[in-house]
C-alpha positions as a Markdown table, in Angstrom:
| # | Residue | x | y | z |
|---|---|---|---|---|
| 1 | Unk | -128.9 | -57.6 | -92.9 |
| 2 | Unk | -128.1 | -54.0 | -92.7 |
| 3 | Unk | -128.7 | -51.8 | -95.3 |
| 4 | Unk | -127.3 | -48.8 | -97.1 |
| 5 | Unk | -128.6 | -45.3 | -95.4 |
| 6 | Unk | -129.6 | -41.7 | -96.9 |
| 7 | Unk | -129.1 | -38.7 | -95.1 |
| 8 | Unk | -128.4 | -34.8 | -95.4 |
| 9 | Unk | -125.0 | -33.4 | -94.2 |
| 10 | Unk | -126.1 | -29.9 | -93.2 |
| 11 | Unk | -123.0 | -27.0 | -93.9 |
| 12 | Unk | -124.5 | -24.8 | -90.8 |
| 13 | Unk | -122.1 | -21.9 | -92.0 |
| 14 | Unk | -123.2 | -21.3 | -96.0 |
| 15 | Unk | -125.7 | -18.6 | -96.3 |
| 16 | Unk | -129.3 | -18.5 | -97.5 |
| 17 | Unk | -128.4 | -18.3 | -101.3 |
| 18 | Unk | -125.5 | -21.3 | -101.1 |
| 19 | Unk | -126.2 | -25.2 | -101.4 |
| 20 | Unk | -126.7 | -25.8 | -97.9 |
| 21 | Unk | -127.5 | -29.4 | -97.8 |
| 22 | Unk | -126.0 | -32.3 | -100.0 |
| 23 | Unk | -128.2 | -35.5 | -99.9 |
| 24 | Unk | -125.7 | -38.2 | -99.6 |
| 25 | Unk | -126.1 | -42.1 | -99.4 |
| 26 | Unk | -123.8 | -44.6 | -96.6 |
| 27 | Unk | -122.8 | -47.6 | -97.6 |
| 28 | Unk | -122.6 | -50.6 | -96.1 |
| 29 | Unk | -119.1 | -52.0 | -94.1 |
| 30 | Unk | -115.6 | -50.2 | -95.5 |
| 31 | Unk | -116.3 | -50.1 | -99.1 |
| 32 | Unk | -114.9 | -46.6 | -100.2 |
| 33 | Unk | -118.2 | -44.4 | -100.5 |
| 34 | Unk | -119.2 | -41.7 | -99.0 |
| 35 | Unk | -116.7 | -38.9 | -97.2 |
| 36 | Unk | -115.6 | -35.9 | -95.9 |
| 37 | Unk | -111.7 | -34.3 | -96.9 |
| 38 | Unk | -109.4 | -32.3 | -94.6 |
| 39 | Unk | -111.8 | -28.7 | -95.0 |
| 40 | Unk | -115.3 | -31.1 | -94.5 |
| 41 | Unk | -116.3 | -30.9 | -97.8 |
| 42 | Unk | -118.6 | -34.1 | -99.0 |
| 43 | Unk | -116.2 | -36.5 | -101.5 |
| 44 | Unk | -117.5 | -40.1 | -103.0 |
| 45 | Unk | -115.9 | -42.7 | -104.2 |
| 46 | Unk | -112.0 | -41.1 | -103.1 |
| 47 | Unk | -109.3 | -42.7 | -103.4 |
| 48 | Unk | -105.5 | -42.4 | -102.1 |
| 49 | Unk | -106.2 | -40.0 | -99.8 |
| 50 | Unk | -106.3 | -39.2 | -96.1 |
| 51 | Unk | -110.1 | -39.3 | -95.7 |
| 52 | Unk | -113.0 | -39.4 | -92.7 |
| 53 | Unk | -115.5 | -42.2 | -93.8 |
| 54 | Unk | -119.1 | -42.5 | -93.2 |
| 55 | Unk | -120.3 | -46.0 | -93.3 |
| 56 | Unk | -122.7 | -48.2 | -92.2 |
| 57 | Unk | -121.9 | -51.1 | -89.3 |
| 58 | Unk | -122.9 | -54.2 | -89.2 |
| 59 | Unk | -126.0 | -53.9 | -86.9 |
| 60 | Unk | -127.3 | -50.7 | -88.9 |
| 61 | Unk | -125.8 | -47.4 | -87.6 |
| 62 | Unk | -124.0 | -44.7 | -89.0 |
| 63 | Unk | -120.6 | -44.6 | -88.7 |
| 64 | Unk | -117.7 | -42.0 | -89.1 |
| 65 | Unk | -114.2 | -43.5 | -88.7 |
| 66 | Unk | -111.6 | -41.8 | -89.5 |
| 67 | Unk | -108.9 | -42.9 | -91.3 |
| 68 | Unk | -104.9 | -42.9 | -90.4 |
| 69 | Unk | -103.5 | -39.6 | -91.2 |
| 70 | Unk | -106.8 | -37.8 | -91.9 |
| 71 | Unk | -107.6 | -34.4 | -90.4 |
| 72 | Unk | -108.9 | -33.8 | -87.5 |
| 73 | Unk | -112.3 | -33.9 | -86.7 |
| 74 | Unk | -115.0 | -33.7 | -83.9 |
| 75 | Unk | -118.6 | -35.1 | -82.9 |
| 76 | Unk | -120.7 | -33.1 | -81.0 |
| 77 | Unk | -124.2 | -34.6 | -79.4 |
| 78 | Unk | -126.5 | -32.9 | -76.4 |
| 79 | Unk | -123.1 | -30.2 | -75.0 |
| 80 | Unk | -120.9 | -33.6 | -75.3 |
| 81 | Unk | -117.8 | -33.3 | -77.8 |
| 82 | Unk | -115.1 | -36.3 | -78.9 |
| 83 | Unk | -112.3 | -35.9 | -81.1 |
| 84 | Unk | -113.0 | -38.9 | -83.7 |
| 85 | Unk | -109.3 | -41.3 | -83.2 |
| 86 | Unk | -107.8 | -42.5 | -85.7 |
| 87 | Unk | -109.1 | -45.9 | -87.2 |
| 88 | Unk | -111.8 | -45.7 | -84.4 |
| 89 | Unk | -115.8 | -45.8 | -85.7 |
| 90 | Unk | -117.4 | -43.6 | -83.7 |
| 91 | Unk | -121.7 | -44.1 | -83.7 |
| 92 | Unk | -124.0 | -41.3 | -85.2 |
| 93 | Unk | -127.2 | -40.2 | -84.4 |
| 94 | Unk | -129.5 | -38.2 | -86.1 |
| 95 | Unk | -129.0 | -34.1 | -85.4 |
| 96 | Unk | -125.2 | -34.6 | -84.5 |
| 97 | Unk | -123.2 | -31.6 | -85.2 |
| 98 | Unk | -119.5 | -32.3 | -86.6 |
| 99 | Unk | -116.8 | -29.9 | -86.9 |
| 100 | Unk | -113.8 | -30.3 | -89.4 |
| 101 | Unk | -111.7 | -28.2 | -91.7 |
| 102 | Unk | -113.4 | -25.0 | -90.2 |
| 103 | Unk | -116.9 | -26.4 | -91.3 |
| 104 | Unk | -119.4 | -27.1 | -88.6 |
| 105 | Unk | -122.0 | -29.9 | -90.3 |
| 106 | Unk | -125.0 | -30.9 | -89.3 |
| 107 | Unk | -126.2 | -34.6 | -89.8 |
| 108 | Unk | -129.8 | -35.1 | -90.9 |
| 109 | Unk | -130.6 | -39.5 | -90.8 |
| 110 | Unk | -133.3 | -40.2 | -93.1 |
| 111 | Unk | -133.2 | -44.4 | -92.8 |
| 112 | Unk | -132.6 | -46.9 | -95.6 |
| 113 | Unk | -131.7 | -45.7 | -99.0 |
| 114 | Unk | -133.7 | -46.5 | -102.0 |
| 115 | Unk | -130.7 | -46.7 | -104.3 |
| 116 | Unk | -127.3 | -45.6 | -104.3 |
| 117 | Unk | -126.1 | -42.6 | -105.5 |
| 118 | Unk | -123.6 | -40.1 | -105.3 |
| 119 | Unk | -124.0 | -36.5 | -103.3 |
| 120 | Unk | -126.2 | -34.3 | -104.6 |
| 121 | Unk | -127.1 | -30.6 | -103.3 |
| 122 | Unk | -131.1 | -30.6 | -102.1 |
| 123 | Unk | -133.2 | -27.7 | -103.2 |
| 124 | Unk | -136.5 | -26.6 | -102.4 |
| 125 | Unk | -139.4 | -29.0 | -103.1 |
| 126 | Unk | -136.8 | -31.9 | -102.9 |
| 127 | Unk | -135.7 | -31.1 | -99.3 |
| 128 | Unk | -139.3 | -31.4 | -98.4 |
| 129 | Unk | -139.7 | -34.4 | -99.8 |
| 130 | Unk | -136.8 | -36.0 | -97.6 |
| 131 | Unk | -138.5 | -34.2 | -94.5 |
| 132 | Unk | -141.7 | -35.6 | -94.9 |
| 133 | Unk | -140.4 | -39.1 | -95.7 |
| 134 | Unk | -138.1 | -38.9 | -92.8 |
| 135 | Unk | -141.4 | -37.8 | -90.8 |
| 136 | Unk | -143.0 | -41.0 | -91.9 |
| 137 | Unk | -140.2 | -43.1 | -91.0 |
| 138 | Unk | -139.9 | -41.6 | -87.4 |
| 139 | Unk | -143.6 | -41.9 | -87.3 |
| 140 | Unk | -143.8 | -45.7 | -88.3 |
| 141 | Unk | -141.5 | -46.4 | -85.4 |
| 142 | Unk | -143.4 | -44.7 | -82.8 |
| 143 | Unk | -146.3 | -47.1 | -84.0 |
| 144 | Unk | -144.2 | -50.7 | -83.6 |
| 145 | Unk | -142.8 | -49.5 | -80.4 |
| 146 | Unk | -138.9 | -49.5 | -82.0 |
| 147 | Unk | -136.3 | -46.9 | -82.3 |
| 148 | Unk | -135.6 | -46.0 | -85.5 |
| 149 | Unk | -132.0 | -45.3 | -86.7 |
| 150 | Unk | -130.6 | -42.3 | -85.2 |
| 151 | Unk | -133.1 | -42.0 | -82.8 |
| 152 | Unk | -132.9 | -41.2 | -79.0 |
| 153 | Unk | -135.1 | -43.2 | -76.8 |
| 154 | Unk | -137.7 | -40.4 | -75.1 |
| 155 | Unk | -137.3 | -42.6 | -71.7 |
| 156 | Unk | -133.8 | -41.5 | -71.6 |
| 157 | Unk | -134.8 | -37.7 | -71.4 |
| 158 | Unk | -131.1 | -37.0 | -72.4 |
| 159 | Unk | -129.6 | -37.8 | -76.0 |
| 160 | Unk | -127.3 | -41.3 | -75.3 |
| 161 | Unk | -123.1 | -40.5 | -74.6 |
| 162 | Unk | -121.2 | -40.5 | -78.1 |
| 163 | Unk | -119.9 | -44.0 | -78.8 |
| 164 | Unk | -116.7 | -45.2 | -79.9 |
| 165 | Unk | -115.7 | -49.1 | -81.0 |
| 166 | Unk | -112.6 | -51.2 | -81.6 |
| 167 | Unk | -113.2 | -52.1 | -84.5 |
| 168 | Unk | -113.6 | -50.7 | -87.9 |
| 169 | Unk | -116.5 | -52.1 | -90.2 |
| 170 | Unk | -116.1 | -55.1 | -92.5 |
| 171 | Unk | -115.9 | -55.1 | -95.8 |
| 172 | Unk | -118.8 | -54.8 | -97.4 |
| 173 | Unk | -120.4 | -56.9 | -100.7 |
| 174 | Unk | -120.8 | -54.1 | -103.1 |
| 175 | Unk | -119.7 | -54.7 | -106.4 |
| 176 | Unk | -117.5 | -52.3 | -109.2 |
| 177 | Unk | -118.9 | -52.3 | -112.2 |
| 178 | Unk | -116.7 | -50.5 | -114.6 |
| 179 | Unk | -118.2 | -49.5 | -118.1 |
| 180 | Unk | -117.0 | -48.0 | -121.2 |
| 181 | Unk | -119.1 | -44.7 | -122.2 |
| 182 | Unk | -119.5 | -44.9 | -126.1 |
| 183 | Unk | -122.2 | -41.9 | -126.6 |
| 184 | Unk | -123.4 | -38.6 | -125.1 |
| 185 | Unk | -126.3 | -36.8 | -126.2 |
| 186 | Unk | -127.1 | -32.6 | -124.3 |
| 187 | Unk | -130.1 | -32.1 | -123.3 |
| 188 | Unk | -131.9 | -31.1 | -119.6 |
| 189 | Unk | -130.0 | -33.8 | -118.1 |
| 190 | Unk | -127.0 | -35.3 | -120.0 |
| 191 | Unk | -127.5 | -39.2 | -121.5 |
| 192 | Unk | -125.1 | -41.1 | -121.2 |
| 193 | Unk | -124.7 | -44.7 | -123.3 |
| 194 | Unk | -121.8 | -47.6 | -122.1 |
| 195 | Unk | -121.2 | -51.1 | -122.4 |
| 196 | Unk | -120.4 | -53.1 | -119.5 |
| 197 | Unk | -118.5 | -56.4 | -119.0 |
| 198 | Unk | -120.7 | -59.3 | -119.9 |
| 199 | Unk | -122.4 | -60.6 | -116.8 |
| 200 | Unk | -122.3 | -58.0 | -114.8 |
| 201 | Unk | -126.0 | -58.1 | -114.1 |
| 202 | Unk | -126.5 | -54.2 | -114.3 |
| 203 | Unk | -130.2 | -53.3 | -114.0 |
| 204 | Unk | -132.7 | -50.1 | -113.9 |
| 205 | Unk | -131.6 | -48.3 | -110.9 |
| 206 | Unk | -128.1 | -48.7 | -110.9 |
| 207 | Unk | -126.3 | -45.7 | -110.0 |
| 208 | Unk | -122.6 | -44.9 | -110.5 |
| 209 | Unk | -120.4 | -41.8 | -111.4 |
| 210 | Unk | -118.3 | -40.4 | -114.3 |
| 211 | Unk | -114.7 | -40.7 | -114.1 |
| 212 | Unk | -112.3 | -38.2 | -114.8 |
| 213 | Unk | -109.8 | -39.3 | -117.1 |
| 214 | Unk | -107.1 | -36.9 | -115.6 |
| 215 | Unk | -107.2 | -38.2 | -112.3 |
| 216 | Unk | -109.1 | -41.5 | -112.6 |
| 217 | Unk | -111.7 | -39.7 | -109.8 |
| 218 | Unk | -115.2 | -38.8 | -109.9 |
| 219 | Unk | -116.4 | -35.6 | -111.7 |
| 220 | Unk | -117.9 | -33.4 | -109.9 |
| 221 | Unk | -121.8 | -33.4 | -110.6 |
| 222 | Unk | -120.9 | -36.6 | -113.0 |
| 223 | Unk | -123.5 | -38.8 | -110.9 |
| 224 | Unk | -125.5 | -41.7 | -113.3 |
| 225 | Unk | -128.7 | -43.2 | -112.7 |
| 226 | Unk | -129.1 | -46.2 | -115.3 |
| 227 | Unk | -132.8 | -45.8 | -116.9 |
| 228 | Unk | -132.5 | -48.6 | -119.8 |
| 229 | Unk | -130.3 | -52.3 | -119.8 |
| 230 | Unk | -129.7 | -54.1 | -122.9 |
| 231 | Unk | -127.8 | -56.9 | -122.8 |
| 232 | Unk | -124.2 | -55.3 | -122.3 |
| 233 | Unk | -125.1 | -52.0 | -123.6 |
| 234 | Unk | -126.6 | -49.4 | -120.7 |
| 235 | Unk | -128.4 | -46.0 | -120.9 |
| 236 | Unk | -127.9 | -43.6 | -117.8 |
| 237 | Unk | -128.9 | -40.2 | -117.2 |
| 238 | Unk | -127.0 | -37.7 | -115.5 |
| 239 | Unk | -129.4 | -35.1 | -114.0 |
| 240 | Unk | -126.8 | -32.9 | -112.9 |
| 241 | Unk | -124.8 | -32.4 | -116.0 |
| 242 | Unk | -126.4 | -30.4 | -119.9 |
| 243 | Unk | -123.7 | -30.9 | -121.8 |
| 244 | Unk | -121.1 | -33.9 | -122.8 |
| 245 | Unk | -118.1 | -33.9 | -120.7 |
| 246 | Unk | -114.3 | -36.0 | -121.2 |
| 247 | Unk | -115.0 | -39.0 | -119.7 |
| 248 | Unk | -114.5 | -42.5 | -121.2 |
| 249 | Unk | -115.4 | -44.6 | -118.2 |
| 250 | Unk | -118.6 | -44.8 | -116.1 |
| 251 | Unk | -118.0 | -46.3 | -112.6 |
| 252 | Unk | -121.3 | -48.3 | -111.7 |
| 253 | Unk | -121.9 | -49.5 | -108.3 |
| 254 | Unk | -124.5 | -52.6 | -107.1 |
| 255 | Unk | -124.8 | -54.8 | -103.8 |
């Protein structure tokens, strides 16, 4: 069964003192999740709008497909470029270089995610974190003999021709949980206290997103982890947000 993926999108044209990487998360089949607008900047969780998607297909790659009416956008692998079609998936591999919006992006596969969560910008220690991890991974799959996702087979001396399907991914099972935020208390990173529909079977881990009231989208930095479950009632912290912010609902998301 194929399984959400992490990776880095790389903005190869932000200088040394911007956010130059943004650790994202794929989901699995069409599920709106993780993707890039018309200028290539990282969005999650969009909705009605003209977007590029990056998912994950049914047998475990990365996918961009871009949607009907979205902006342009290229793949570049090994001196090889493809305009993405519309409604199209076209296959990802590790290192690929996109260009969209006037932004040329960098992808950086790190394998299966250990939760999901929102984009966040990588700093320092935590960007060498992901690199070593992504070393072991690699490493792991030199030892059983199998290619690892992303990863070019050193027979074929040449990186593989960009790939293009017919068919979009499935829908995938991952679940909505909208809750109701009743509390917010400052502090290094913001808590955030809800109750969610009974049954909903939320548990430590469970990651989700603020909602702007405004326009019923995420907030920007409004990412949740969930750290506490009882009964109905959920604690979350938001590590990028101080302060309390105007939103009433928190958008949870599970497999």
């Amino acid at each position: 069964m194929p399984q959400p993926l992490e990776l880095c999108i790389e903005d190869l044209g932000c200088s040394e003192d911007e956010e130059r990487f943004v650790r994202c998360v794929a989901l699995v089949g069409g599920t709106p999740g993780l993707a890039l607008d018309r200028e290539g900047a990282v969005r999650w969780m969009p909705e009605g709008e003209a977007l590029t998607g990056l998912w994950v297909s049914a047998d475990g790659r990365l996918v961009l497909l871009r949607g009907r009416g979205a902006a342009p956008i290229s793949v570049e692998r090994g001196g090889r470029r493809v305009d993405a079609p519309e409604a199209k998936p076209v296959i990802l591999l590790d290192q690929d270089r996109l260009r969209a919006g006037g932004r040329e992006l960098r992808v950086h596969l790190h394998g299966v995610a250990q939760e999901l969560h929102p984009p966040l910008p990588v700093r320092g220690s935590a960007l060498g974190r992901i690199a070593r991890a992504t070393a072991a991974t690699l490493a792991l799959g030199a030892i059983a003999g199998q290619a690892t996702p992303g990863e070019a087979s050193p027979a074929a001396g040449l990186p593989p021709p960009i790939e293009i399907r017919d068919r979009p991914p499935d829908e995938a099972p991952v679940r909505r949980i909208d809750c109701t935020v009743t509390a917010m208390k400052a502090g290094k990173a913001l808590q955030v206290q809800a109750t969610c529909p009974k049954g909903s079977s939320v548990h430590v881990g469970t990651t989700g997103q603020l909602i702007d009231p405004k326009t019923n989208a995420p907030l920007a930095n409004g990412g949740v982890r969930i750290t506490a479950v009882n009964g109905s009632a959920v604690t979350g912290e938001a590590a990028q947000l101080a302060k309390p912010v105007a939103a009433k609902l928190l958008r949870l998301m599970t497999y």
